[in-house]
BANUPA-987971 format. One line per field, with one value per residue (C-alpha): residue in three letters; chain; x, y, z. Coordinates in nm, 2 decimals. Layout:
type <- c(ala, ...)
mol <- c(A, ...)
xx <- c(X, ...)
yy <- c(Y, ...)
zz <- c(Z, ...)
END
This chain:
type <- c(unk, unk, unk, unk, unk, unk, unk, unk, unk, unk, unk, unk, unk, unk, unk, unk, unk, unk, unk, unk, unk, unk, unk, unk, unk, unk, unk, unk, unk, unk, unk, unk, unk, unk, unk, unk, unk, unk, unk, unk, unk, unk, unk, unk, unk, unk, unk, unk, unk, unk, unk, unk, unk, unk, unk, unk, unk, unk, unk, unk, unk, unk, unk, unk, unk, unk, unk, unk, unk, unk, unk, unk, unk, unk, unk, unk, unk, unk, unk, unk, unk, unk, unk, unk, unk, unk, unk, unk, unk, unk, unk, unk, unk, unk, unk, unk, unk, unk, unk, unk, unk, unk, unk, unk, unk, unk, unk, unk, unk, unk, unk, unk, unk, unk, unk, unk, unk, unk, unk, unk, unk, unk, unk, unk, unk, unk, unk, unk, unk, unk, unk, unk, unk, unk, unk, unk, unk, unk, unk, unk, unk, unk, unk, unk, unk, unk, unk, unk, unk, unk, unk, unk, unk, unk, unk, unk, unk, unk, unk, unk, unk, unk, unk, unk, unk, unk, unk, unk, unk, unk, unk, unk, unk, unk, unk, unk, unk, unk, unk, unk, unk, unk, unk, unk, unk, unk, unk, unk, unk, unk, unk, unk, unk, unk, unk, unk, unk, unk, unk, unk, unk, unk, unk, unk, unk, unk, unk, unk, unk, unk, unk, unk, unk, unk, unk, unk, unk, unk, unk, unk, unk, unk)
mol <- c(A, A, A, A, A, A, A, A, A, A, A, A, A, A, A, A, A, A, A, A, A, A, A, A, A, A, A, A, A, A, A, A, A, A, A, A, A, A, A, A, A, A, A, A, A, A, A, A, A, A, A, A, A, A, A, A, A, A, A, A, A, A, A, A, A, A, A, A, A, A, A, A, A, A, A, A, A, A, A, A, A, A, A, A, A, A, A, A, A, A, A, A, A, A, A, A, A, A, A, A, A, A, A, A, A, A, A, A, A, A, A, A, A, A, A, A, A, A, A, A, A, A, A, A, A, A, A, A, A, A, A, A, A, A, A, A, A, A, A, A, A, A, A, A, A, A, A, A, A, A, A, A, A, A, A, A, A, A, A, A, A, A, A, A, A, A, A, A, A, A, A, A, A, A, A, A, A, A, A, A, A, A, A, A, A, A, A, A, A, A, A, A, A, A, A, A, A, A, A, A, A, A, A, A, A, A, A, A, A, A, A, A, A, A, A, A, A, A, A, A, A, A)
xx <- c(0.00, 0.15, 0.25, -0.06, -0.04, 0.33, 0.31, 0.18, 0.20, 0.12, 0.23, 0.05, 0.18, -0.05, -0.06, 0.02, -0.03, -0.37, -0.49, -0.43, -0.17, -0.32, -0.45, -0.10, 0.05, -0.23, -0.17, 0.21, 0.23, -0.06, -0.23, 0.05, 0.25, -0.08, -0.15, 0.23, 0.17, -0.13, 0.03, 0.36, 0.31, 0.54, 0.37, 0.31, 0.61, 0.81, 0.63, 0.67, 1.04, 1.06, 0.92, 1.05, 1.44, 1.29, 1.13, 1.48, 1.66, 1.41, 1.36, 1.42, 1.42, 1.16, 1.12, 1.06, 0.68, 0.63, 0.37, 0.53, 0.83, 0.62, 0.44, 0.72, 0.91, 0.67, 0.45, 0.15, -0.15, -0.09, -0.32, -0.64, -0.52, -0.54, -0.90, -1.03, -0.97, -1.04, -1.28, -1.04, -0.85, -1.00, -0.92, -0.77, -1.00, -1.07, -0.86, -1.15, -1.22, -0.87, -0.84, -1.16, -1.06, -0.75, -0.89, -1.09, -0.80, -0.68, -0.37, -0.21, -0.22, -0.05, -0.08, 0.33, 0.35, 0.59, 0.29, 0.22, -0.02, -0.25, -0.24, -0.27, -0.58, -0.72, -0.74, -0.82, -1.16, -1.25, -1.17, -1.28, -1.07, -0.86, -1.04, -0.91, -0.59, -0.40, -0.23, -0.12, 0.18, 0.35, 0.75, 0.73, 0.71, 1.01, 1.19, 1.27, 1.18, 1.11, 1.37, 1.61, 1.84, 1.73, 1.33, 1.22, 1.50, 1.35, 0.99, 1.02, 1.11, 0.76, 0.56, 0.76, 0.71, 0.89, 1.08, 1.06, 0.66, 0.64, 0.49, 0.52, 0.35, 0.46, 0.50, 0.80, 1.17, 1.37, 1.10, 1.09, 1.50, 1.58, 1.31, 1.43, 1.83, 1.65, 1.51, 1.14, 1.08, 0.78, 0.81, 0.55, 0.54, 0.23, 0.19, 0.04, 0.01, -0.16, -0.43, -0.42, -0.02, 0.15, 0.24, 0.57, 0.83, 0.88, 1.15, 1.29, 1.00, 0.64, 0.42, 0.03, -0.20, -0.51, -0.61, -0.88, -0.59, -0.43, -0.79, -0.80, -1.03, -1.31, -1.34, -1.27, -1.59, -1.74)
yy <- c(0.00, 0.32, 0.58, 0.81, 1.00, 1.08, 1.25, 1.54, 1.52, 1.19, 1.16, 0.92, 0.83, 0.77, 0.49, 0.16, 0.34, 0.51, 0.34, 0.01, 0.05, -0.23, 0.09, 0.21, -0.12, -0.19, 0.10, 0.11, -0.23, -0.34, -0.04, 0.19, -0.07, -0.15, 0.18, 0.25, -0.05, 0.13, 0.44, 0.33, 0.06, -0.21, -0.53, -0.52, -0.75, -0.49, -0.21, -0.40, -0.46, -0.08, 0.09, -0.19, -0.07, 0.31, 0.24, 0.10, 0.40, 0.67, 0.43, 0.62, 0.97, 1.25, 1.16, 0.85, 0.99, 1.28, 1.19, 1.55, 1.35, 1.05, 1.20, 1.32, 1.07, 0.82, 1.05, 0.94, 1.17, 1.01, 1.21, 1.13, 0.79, 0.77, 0.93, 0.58, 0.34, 0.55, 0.32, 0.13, 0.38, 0.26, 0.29, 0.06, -0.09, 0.17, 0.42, 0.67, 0.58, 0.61, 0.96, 1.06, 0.95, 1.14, 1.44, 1.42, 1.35, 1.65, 1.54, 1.74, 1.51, 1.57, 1.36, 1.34, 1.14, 1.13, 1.18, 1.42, 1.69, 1.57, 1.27, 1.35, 1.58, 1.29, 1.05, 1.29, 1.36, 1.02, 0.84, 1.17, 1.14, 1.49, 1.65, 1.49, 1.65, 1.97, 1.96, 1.77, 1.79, 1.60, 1.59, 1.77, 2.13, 2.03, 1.95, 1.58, 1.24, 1.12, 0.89, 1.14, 1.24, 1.61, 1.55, 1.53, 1.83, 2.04, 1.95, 2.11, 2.48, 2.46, 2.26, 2.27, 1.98, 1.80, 1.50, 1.35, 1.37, 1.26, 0.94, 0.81, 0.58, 0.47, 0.12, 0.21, 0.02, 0.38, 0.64, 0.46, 0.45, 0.80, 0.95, 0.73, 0.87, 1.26, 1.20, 1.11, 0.86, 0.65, 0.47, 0.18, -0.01, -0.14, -0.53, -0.57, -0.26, -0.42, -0.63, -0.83, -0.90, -1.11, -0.95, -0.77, -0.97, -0.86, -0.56, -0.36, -0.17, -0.25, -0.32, -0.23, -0.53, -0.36, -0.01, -0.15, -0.31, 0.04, 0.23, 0.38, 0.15, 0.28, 0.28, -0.10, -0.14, 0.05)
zz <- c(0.00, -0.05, 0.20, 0.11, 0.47, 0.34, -0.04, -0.13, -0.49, -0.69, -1.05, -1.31, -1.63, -1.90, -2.13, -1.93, -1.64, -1.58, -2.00, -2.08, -2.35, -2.53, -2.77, -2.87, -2.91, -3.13, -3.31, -3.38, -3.44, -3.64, -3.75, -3.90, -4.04, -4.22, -4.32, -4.41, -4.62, -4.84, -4.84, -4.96, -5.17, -5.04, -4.89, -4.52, -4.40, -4.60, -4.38, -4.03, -4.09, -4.23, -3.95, -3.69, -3.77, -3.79, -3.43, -3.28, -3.38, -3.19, -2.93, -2.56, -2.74, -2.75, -3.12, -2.99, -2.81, -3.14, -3.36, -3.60, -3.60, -3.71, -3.96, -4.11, -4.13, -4.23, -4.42, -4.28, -4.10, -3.76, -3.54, -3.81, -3.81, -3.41, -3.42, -3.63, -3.30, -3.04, -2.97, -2.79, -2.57, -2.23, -1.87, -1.66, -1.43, -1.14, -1.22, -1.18, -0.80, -0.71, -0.87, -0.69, -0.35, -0.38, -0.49, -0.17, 0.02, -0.10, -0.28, -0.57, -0.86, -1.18, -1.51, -1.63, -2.00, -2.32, -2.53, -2.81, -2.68, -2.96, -2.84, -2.48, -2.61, -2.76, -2.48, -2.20, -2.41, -2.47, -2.12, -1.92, -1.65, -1.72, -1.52, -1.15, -1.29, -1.13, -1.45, -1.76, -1.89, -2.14, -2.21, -2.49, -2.34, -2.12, -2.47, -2.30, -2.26, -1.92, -1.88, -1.98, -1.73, -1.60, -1.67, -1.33, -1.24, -1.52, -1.41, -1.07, -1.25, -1.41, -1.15, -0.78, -0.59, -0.33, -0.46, -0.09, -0.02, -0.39, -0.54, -0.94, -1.10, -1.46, -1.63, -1.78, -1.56, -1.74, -1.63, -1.31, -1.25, -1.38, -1.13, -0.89, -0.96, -0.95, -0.62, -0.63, -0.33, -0.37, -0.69, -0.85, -1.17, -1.34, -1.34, -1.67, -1.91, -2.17, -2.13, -2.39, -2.31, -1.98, -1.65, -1.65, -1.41, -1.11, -1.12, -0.85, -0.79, -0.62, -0.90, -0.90, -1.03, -0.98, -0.84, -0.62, -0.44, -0.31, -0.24, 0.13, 0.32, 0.32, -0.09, -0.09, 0.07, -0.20)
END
């Protein structure tokens, strides 16, 4: 259970974390490649092995999380392209209680993600859950990726916190170790980010199976 008498400020990822990232896998693995495939020409092997060497080369770089980048580069409309599934973007199951309950609990809760601001836009609409949020801010105004080293550093000059009364949670092992190197105490990985995918193994980190399992007590009874 975490130490919710001891932070002040609780940071959520997004996709993994608070949405089951079953939607983006989906989408840059299946769906893009497909539509690369139309676009371009080329059969779709030839796209998944295409954009599957362009993919390792951004990995873990801003480019990496920028769908300009992407469209760009793979001269596809990305953002349109998202719009056509959002269908499945989905919560994770109670995700919505716990933001709630800490809200009443007055606790100052930010949403911290690598996504595109269009993307970010797109999902806080649909899933409706933007509006627990203090604020949303997504790596891109900070000009890095969050498991670059100085994100969390940087963060503080637009949004002070205190790393010590501070709790993350992200699926992502870099995010997690590069916050934990800047300072942020209370740390927790997600068990299973995609649905439709196995658990993560166990890591260094406390990993959250289920929301329902970290509620205060008296919304378990709920």
């Amino acid at each position: 259970m975490p130490p919710w008498s001891l932070v002040d400020t609780i940071m959520f990822d997004m996709d993994g974390t608070l949405l089951d990232l079953h939607f983006d896998n989906y989408f840059w693995l299946t769906l893009v490649p497909k539509a690369y495939s139309q676009e371009h020409g080329v059969s779709e092997q030839t796209a998944q092995a295409i954009l599957h060497k362009k993919y390792a080369e951004t990995h873990g770089t801003l480019n990496w999380y920028c769908l300009d980048y992407w469209e760009a580069e793979l001269r596809l409309n990305i953002t349109e392209l998202k719009t056509t599934i959002k269908h499945k973007i989905c919560s994770r199951p109670n995700v919505e209680k716990l933001l709630k309950e800490l809200r009443i609990n007055n606790k100052r809760l930010l949403l911290i993600t690598n996504a595109h601001p269009s993307s970010l836009a797109i999902k806080m609409k649909h899933t409706g859950i933007g509006k627990y949020f203090h604020k949303h801010i997504s790596s891109h105004t900070l000009k890095l990726a969050k498991e670059n080293h100085g994100f969390w550093k940087t963060l503080q000059e637009i949004e002070p916190y205190k790393p010590e009364r501070s709790l993350l949670f992200d699926d992502s092992l870099p995010v997690l170790r590069q916050a934990k190197r800047e300072g942020i105490k209370y740390l927790y990985g997600i068990k299973q980010p995609d649905s439709q995918k196995a658990s993560l193994p166990p890591a260094e980190f406390p990993q959250i199976g289920d929301f329902k399992d970290i509620m205060p007590p008296r919304m378990i009874s709920e």
